[in-house]
N, C-alpha and C positions, 0 to 999 in steps of 0.2 A: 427466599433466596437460598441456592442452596453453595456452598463451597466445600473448596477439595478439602484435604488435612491443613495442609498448609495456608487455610486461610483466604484463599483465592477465590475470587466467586467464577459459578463456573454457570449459573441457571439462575434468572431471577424473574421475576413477572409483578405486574403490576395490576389490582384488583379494585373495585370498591371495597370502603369498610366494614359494607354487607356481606358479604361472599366468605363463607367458609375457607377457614383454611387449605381444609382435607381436600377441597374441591379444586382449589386454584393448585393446591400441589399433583392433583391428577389431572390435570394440564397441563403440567409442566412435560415438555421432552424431553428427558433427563438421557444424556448419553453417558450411563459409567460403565464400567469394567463389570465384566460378572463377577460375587463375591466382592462388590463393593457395600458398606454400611451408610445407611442413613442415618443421624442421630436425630431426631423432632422433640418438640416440647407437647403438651398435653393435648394439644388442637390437631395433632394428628394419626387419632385413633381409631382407624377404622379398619375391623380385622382381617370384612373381605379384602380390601386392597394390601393390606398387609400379607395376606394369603396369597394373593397375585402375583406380587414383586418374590416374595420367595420363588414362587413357580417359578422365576426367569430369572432367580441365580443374585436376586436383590436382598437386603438385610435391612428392613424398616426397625430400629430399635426409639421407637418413641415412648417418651417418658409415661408411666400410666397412673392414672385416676386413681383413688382410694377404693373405689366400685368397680373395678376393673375385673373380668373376665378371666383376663389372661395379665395375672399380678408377673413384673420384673423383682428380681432378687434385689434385695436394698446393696451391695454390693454392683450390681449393674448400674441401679441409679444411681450411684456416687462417681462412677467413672464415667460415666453418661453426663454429667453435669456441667464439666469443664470443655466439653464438646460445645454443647447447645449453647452457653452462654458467650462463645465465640461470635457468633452471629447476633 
């Protein structure tokens, strides 16, 4: 599901238990604003897509792994947390 600031759902999709996250969220049609952010939780880490959405003006900030590539500053994470846990 995704929602605005405010709380609002604005995209949500319905999957089997099977089906990856990252996958059912790059199905999603997502209509934002350029320079809008995503906040995600760990299931959606995937850097080409992350590389994508940037191309088009997107901000995927999903929370990252301990083995992570591309580590977030523990500062991001801490702000990032009261986002994600909205949903």
């Amino acid at each position: 599901m995704a929602v605005s600031g405010a709380g609002e759902p604005v995209e949500f999709a319905l999957a089997a238990g099977s089906e990856s996250n990252i996958e059912v969220f790059k199905d999603l049609e997502l209509d934002l604003a350029e320079g809008s952010t995503i906040h995600a939780d760990k299931g959606y880490t995937d850097y080409g897509h992350e590389d994508f959405l940037e191309e088009v003006g997107l901000h995927l900030k999903a929370q990252r792994k301990k083995n992570s590539k591309r580590p977030m500053p523990m500062w991001k994470e801490f702000v990032g947390k009261p986002v994600r846990q909205d949903i």
